[in-house]
C-alpha positions as CSV (number, residue, x, y, z in Angstrom):
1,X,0.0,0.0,0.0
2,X,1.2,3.2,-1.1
3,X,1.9,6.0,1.8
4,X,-0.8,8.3,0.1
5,X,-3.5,5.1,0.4
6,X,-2.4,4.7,3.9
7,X,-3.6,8.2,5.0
8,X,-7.0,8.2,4.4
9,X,-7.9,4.5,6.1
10,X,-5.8,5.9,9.5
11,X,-7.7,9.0,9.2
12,X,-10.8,6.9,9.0
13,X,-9.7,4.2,11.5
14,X,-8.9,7.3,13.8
15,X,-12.8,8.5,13.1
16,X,-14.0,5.4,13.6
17,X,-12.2,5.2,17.0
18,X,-13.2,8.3,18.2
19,X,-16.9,7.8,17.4
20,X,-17.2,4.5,18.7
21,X,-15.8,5.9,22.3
22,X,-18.3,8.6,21.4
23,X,-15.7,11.8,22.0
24,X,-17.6,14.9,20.3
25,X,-17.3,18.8,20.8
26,X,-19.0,19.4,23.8
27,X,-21.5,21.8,23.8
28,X,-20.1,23.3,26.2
29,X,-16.5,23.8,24.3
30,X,-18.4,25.8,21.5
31,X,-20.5,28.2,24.0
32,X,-16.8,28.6,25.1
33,X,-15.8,29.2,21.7
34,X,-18.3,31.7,21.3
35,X,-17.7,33.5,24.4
36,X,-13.9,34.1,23.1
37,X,-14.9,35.5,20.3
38,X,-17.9,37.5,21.0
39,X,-16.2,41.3,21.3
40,X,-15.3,40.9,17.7
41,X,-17.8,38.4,15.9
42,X,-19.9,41.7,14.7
43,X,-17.1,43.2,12.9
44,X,-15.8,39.9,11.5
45,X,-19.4,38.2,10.4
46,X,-22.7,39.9,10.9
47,X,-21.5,42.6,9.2
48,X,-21.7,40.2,6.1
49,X,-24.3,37.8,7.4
50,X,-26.5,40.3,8.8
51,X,-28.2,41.5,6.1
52,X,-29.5,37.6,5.3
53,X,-31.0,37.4,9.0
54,X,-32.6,41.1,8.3
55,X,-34.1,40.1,5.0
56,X,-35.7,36.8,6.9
57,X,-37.3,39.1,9.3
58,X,-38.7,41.6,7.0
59,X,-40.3,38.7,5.3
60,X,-42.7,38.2,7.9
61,X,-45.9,39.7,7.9
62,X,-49.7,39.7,9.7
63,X,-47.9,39.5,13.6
64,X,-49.9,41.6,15.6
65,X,-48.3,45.0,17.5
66,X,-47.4,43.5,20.3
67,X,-46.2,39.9,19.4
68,X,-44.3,37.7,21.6
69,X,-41.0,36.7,19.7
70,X,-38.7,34.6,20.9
71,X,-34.8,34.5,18.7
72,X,-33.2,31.4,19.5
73,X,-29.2,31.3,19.6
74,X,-29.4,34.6,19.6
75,X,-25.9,36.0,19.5
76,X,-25.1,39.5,19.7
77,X,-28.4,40.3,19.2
78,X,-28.8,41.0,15.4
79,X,-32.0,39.3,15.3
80,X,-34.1,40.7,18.3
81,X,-32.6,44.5,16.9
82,X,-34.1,43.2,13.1
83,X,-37.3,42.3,15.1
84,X,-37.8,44.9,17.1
85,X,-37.3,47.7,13.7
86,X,-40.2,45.5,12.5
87,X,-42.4,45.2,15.2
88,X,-41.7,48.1,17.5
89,X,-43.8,47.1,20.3
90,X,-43.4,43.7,20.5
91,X,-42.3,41.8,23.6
92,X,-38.8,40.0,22.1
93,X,-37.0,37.6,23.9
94,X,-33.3,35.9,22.9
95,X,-31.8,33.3,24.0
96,X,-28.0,32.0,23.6
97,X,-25.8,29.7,25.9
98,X,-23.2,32.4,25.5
99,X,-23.1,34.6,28.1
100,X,-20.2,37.0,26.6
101,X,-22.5,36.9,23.1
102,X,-25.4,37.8,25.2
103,X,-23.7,40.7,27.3
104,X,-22.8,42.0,23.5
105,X,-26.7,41.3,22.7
106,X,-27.5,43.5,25.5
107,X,-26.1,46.7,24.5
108,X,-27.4,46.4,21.6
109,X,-31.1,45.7,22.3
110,X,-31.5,47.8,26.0
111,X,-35.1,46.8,25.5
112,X,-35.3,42.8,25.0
113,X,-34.9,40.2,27.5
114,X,-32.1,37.8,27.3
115,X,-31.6,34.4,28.9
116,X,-28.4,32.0,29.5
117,X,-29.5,29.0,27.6
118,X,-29.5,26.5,24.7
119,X,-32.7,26.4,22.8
120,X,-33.9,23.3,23.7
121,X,-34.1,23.0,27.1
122,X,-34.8,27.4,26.8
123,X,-38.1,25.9,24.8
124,X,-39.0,23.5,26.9
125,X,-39.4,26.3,29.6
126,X,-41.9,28.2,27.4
127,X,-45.5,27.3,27.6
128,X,-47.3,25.8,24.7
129,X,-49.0,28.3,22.4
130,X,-47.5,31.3,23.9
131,X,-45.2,33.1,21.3
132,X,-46.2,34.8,17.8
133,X,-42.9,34.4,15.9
134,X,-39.6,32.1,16.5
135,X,-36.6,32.6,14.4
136,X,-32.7,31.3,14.3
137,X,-30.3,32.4,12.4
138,X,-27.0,30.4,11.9
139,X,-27.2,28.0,14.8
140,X,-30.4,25.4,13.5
141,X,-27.2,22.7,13.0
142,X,-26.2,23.3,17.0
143,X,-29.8,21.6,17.6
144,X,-31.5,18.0,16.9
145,X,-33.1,20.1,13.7
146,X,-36.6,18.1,13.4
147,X,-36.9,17.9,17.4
148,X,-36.4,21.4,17.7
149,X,-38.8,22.3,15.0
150,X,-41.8,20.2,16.7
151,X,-41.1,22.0,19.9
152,X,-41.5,25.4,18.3
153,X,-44.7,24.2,16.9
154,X,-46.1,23.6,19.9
155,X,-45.0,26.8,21.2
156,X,-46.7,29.1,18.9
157,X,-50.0,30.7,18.5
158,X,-52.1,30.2,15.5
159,X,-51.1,32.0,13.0
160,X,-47.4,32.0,14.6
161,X,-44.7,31.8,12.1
162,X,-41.0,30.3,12.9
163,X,-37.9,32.0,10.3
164,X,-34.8,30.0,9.8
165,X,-32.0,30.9,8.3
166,X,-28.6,28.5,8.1
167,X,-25.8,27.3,6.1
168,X,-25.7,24.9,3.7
169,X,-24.0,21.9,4.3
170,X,-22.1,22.6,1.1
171,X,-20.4,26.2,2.6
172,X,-17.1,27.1,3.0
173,X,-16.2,24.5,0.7
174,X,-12.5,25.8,0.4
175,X,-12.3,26.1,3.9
176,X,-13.5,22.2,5.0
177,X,-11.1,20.6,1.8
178,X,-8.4,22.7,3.9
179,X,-9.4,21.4,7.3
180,X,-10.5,17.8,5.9
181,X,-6.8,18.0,4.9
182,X,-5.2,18.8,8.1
183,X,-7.5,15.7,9.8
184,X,-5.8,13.5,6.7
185,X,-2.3,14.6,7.1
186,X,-2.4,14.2,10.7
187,X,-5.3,11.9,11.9
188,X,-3.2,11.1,15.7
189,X,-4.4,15.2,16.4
190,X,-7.6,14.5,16.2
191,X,-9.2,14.3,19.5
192,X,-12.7,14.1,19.4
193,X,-15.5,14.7,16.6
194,X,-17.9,17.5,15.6
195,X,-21.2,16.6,13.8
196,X,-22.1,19.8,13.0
197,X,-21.7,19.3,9.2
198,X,-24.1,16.6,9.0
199,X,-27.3,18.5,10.6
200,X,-26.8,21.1,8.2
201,X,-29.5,21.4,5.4
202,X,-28.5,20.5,2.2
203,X,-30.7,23.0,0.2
204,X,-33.6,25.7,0.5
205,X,-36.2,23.1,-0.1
206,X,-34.6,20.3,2.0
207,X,-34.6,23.2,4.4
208,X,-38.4,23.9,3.8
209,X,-39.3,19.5,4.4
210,X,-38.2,19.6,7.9
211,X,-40.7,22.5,8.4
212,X,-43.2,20.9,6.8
213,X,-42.4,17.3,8.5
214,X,-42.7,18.9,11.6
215,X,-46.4,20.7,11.0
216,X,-45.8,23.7,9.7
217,X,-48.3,25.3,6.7
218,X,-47.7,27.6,3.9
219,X,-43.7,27.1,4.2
220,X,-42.0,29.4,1.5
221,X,-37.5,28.8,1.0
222,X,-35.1,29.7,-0.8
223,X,-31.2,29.9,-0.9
224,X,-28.1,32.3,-1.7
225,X,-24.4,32.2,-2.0
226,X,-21.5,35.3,-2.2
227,X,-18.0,34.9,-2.1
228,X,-15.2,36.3,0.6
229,X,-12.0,37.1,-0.6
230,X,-8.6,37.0,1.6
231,X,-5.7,38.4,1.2
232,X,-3.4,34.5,2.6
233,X,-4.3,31.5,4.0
234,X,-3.7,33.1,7.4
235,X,-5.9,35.5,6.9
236,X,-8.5,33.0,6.1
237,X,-7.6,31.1,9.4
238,X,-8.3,34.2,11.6
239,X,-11.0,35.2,9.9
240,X,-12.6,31.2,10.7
241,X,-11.3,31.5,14.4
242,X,-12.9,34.9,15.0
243,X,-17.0,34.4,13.3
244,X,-17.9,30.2,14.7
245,X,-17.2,29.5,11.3
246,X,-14.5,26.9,13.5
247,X,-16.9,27.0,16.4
248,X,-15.7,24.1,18.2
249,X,-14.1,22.6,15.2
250,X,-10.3,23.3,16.5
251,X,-11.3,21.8,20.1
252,X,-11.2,18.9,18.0
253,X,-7.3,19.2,17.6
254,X,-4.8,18.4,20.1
255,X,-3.6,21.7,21.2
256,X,-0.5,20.3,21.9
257,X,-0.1,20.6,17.8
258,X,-1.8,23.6,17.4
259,X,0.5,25.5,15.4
260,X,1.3,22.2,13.3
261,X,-1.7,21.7,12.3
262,X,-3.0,25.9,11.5
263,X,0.4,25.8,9.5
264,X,-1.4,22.6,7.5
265,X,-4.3,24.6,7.3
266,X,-2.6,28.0,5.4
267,X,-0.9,25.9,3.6
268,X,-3.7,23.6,2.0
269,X,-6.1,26.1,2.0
270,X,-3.4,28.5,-0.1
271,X,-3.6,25.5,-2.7
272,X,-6.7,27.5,-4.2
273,X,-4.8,31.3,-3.9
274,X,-5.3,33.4,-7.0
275,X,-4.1,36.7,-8.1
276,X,-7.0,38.0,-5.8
277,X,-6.3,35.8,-2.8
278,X,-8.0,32.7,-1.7
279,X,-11.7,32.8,-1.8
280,X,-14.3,31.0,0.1
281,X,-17.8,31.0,-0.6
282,X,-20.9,31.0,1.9
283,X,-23.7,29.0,0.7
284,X,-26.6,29.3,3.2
285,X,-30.6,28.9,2.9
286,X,-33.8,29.9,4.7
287,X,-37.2,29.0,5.3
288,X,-40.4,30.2,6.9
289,X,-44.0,28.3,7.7
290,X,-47.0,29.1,10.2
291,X,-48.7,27.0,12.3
292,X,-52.1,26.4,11.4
């Protein structure tokens, strides 16, 4: 067996390993994640993403004035400030198991509630038929996706309408190949595995089935894409390390061989550099239903 066959069957026997002593990203390690980089993830994502999250939003219609929203995994609060410029008198709630995101959140939105939380269990404390609007932006693949959609059906009114908005699992494909890579060329730094990538939707209208698999009516999707541009590979490593773009993904890596393996990283993700840098492409999708 060639060295180059070898790598891929100890990167799998390494996965394999790992999964069967069930070692994952802890939620836990990405709320942690989150909480480091929460003084800057405005400046380095929803400065892009937010205008994705404020389209969702303006998309809704027919709440009444003072609506009960509640924004689940809410992060710095981009959400709940879209919400409350549509609906100015509504009662908004977020909720995020980050408290550093949610101090951000705060300043923001003086005149929202926030709660310490993931939106599971946040859910479960809300009582059945109680809220007029759900939405999450960019954190659906965090949850069990069609266990957390039947728990916001219960939660809503008649009428009520829940907005999602994610990535696809197809995003950042330059950045996975790259980090795919560094877990190839070094499988013994792999320390535990993160799931994330496979409760992402694949598309707008796979998107759109697990709202309607879960109850909800008159479900309307769709989809997007645009294109980042870096200046080097290690430009496109801070940038990932700095927006949960990595969320948890580098707890996955022995830290002991940290700078090994973001040295990888620049290097195979540098494979794809043009004269205009390395580009990486977010692919993301959204859907909306009501409850009926």
């Amino acid at each position: 067996m060639s060295p180059f066959a070898k790598k891929p069957v100890r990167t799998l026997m390494r996965v394999a390993k790992l999964a069967l002593q069930r070692k994952y990203v802890s939620r836990e390690d990405i709320a942690d994640d989150y909480n480091r980089i929460s003084s800057g993830y405005d400046a380095n994502f929803s400065s892009r993403a937010a205008a994705h999250s404020d389209e969702l939003v303006e998309g809704v219609a027919g709440l009444p004035s003072n609506a009960r929203i509640l924004d689940l995994a809410c992060g710095t609060g981009v959400v709940v400030a879209a919400w409350r410029r549509r609906f100015p008198g509504a009662v908004i709630t977020g909720v995020d198991s980050s408290p550093g995101m949610i101090a951000v959140a705060r300043e923001r939105c003086p005149n929202a509630t926030f709660v310490e939380g993931d939106m599971e269990s946040s859910l479960r404390d809300v009582p059945d038929e109680s809220l007029d609007a759900v939405s999450c932006a960019w954190a659906l693949g965090y949850a069990r996706p069609p266990l957390l959609a039947r728990a916001v059906l219960r939660k809503l009114r008649r009428g009520g309408v829940f907005a999602v908005v994610e990535n696809r699992r197809d995003t950042w494909p330059q950045i996975r190949r790259a980090a795919f890579g560094v877990a190839m060329e070094m499988p013994e730094s792999l320390m535990c595995l993160m799931d994330l990538h496979l409760r992402l939707p694949k598309s707008g209208r796979s998107l759109g089935r697990l709202l309607r698999s879960a109850g909800f009516a008159d479900v309307e999707f769709g989809e997007g894409h645009e294109e980042f541009v870096f200046a080097d590979g290690r430009a496109v490593l801070d940038w990932s390390l700095g927006t949960g773009v990595s969320a948890g993904f580098d707890r996955a890596m022995d830290p002991a061989r940290r700078e090994e393996c973001d040295a990888a990283f620049v290097r195979l993700v540098e494979r794809g550099k043009t004269a205009e840098g390395v580009k990486a492409e977010h692919r993301y999708a959204w859907a909306k239903g009501v409850k009926r």
